[in-house]
MISEMI-668306 format. One line per field, with one value per atom (N, C-alpha, C): residue in three letters; residue number from 1; x, y, z. Coordinates in Angstrom, 2 decimals, decimal comma, padded with zeros to 5 digits. Atoms other than C-alpha are relative to their C-alpha. Example, Ala and Ser with C-alpha at 12.3 -4.5 7.8 and 13.67 -1.06 7.14 Angstrom:
2
rest <- [ala;ala;ala;ser;ser;ser]
nr <- [1;1;1;2;2;2]
c1 <- [000,89;012,30;000,90;-000,82;013,67;-000,77]
c2 <- [-001,19;-004,50;001,20;-001,19;-001,06;001,09]
c3 <- [000,00;007,80;000,00;-000,06;007,14;000,73]
//
This chain:
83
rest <- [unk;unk;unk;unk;unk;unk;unk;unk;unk;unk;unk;unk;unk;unk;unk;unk;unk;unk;unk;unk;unk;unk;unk;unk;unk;unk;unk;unk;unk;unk;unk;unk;unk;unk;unk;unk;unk;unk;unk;unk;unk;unk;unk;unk;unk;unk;unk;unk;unk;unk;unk;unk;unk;unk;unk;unk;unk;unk;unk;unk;unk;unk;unk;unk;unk;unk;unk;unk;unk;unk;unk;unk;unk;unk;unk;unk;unk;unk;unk;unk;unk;unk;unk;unk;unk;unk;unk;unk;unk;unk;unk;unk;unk;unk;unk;unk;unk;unk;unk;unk;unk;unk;unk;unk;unk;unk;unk;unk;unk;unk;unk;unk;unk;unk;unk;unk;unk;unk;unk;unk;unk;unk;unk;unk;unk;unk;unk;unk;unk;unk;unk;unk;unk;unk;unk;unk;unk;unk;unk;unk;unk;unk;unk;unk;unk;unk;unk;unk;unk;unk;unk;unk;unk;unk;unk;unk;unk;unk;unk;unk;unk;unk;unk;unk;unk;unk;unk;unk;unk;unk;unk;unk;unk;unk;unk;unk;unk;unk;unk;unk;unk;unk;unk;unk;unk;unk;unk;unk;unk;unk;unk;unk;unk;unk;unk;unk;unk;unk;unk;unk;unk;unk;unk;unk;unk;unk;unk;unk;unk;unk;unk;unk;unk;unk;unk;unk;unk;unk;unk;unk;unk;unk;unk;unk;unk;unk;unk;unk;unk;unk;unk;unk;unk;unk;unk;unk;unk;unk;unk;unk;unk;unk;unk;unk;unk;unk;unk;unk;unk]
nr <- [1;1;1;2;2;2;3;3;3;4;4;4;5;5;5;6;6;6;7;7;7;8;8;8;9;9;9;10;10;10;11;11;11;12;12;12;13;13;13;14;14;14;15;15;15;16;16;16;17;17;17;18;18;18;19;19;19;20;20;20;21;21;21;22;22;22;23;23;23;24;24;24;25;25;25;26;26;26;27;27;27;28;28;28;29;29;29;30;30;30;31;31;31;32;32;32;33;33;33;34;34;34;35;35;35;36;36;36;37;37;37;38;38;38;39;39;39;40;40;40;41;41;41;42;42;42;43;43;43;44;44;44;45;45;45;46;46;46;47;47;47;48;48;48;49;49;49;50;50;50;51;51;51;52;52;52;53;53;53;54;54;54;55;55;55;56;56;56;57;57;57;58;58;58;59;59;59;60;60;60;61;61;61;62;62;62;63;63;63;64;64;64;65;65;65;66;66;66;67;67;67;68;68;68;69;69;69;70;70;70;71;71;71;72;72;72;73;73;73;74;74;74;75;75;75;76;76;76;77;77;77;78;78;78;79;79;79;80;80;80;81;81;81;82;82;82;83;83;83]
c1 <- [000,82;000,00;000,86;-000,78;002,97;000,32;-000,83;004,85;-001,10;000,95;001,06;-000,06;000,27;000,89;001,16;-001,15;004,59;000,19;000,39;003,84;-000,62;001,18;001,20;000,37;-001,01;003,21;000,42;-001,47;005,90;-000,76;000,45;003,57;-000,91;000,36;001,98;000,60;-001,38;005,13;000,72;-000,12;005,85;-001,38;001,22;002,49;000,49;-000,29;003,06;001,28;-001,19;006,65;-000,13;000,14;005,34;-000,62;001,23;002,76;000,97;-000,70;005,54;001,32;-001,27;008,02;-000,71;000,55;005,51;-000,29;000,32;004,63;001,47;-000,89;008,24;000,68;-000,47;008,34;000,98;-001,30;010,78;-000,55;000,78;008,47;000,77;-000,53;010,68;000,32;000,12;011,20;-001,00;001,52;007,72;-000,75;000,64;006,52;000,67;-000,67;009,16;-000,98;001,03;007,16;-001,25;001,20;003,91;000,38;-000,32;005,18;000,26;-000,12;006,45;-001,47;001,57;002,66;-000,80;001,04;001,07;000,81;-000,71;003,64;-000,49;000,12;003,07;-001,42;000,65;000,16;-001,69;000,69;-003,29;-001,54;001,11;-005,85;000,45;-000,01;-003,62;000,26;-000,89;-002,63;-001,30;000,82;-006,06;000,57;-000,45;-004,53;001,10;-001,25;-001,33;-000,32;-000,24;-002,61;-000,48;000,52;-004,90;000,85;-001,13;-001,57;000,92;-000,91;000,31;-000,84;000,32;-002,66;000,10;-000,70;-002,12;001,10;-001,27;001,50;000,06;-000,07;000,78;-000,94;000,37;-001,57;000,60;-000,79;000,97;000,79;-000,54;002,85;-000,45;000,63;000,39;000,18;-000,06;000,22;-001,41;001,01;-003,32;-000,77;000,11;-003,60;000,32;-000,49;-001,60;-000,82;001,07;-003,38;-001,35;000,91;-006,30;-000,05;000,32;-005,48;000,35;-000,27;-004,08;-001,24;001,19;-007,40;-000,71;000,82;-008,97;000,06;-000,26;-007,08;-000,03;000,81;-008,16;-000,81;001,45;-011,50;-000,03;000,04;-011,18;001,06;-000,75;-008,67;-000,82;000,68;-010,92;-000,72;000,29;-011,42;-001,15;000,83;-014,57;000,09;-000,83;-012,87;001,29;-001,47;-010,26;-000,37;000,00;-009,05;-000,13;-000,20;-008,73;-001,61;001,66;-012,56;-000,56]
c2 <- [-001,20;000,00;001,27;-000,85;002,17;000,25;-000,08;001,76;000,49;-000,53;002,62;001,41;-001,57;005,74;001,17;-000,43;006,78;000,19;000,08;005,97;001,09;-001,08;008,67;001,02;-001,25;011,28;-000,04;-000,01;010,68;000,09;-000,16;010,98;001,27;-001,16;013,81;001,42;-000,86;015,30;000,67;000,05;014,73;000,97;-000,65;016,25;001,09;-002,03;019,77;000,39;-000,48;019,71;000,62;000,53;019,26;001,47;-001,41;022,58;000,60;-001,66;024,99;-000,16;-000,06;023,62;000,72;-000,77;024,64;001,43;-001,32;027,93;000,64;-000,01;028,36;000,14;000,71;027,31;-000,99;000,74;024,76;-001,28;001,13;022,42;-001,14;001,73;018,93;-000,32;000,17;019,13;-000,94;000,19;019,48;-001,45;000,89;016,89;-001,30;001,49;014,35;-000,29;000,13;014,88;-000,56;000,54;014,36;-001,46;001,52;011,15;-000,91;001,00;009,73;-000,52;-000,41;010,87;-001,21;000,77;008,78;-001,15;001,44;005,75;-000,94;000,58;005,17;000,22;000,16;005,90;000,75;-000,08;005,44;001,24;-000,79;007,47;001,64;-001,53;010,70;000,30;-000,16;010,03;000,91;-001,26;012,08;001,37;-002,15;015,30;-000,14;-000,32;014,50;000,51;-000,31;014,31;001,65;-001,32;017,75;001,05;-001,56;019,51;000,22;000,38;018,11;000,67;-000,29;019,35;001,95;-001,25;022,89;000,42;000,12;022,65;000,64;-000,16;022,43;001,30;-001,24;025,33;001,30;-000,67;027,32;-000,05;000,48;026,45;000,18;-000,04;027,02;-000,64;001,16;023,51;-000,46;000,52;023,36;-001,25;000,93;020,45;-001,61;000,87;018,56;000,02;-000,51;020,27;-000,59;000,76;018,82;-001,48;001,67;015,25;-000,37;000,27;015,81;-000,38;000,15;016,86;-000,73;001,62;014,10;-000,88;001,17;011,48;000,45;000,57;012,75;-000,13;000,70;012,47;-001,12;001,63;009,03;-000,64;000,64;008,43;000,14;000,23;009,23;-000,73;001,14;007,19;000,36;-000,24;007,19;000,08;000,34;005,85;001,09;-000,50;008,40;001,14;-001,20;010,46;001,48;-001,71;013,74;000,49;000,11;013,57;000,85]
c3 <- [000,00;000,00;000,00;000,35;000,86;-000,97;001,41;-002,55;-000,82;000,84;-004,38;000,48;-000,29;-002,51;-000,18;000,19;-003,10;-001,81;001,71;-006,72;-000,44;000,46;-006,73;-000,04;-000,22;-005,24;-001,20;000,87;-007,84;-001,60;001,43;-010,97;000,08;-000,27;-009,23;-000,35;000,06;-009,00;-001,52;001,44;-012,63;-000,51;000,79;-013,81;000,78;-000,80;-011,27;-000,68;000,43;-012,92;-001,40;001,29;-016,34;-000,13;-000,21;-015,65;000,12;-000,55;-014,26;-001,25;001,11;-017,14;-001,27;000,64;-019,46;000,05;000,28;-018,50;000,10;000,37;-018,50;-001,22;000,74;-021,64;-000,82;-000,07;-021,41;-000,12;000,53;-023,64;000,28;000,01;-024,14;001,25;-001,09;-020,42;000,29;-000,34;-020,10;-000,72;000,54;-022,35;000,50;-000,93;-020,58;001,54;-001,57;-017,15;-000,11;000,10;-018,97;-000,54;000,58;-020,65;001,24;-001,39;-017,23;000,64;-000,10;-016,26;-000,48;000,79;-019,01;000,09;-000,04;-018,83;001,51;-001,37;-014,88;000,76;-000,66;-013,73;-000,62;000,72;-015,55;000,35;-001,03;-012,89;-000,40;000,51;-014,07;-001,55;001,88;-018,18;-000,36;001,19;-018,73;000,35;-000,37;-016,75;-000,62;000,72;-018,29;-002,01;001,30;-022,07;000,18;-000,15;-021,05;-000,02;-000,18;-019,94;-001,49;001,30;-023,31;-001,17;001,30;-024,97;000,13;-000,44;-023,16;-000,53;000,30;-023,84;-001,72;001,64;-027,82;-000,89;000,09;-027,79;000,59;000,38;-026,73;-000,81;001,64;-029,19;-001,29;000,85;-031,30;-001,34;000,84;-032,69;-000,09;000,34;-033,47;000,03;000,11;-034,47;001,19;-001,17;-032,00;001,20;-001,09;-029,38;-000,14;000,00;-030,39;-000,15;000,22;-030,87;001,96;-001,08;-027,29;001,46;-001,05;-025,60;-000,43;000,34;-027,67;000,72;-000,54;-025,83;001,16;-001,11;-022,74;000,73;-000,19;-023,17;000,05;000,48;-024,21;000,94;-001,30;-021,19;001,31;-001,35;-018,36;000,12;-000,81;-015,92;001,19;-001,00;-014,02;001,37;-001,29;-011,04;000,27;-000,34;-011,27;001,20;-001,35;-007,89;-000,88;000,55;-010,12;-000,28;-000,08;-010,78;000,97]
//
C-alpha cells in the first residue's frame, strides 16, 4: 500500500513539474514529465494528455493540441481520484 501511494506522489510530482516547465516554456522538459505521467500511472494520463494538450496550444500547434485533448476524453477514468 505504501509503494502505491509513493507511486502517486511521484507521478503527481511529474504532472506539477510538467505545468511549471511549461509555462516556462521549457516544452521537451515538459513533455518528458507528462510522458512519465502517461507511462506510470493510468488514474492521471487524462490530466497529463490535457496539460500536453495545453502545452501544444501554446505552441500554437493546433492540431496537435487537439489530438491531445482528444485522448483525454477518451482516457478518463470514471474511477479516477482527479474527478
Amino acid at each position: 500500500m505504501i509503494a502505491l501511494e509513493v507511486g502517486d506522489y511521484v507521478a503527481k510530482a511529474h504532472l506539477q513539474l510538467g505545468k511549471i516547465l511549461t509555462k516556462e516554456m521549457k516544452y521537451e522538459k515538459a513533455i518528458e514529465h507528462f510522458n512519465k505521467v502517461i507511462k506510470s500511472d493510468d488514474n492521471l494520463s487524462s490530466s497529463a494528455y490535457f496539460e500536453r494538450g495545453n502545452l501544444e496550444r501554446d505552441r500554437r500547434e493546433w492540431e496537435d493540441a487537439d489530438n491531445f485533448y482528444n485522448l483525454a476524453l477518451s482516457t478518463i477514468n470514471t474511477n479516477s481520484k482527479n474527478l
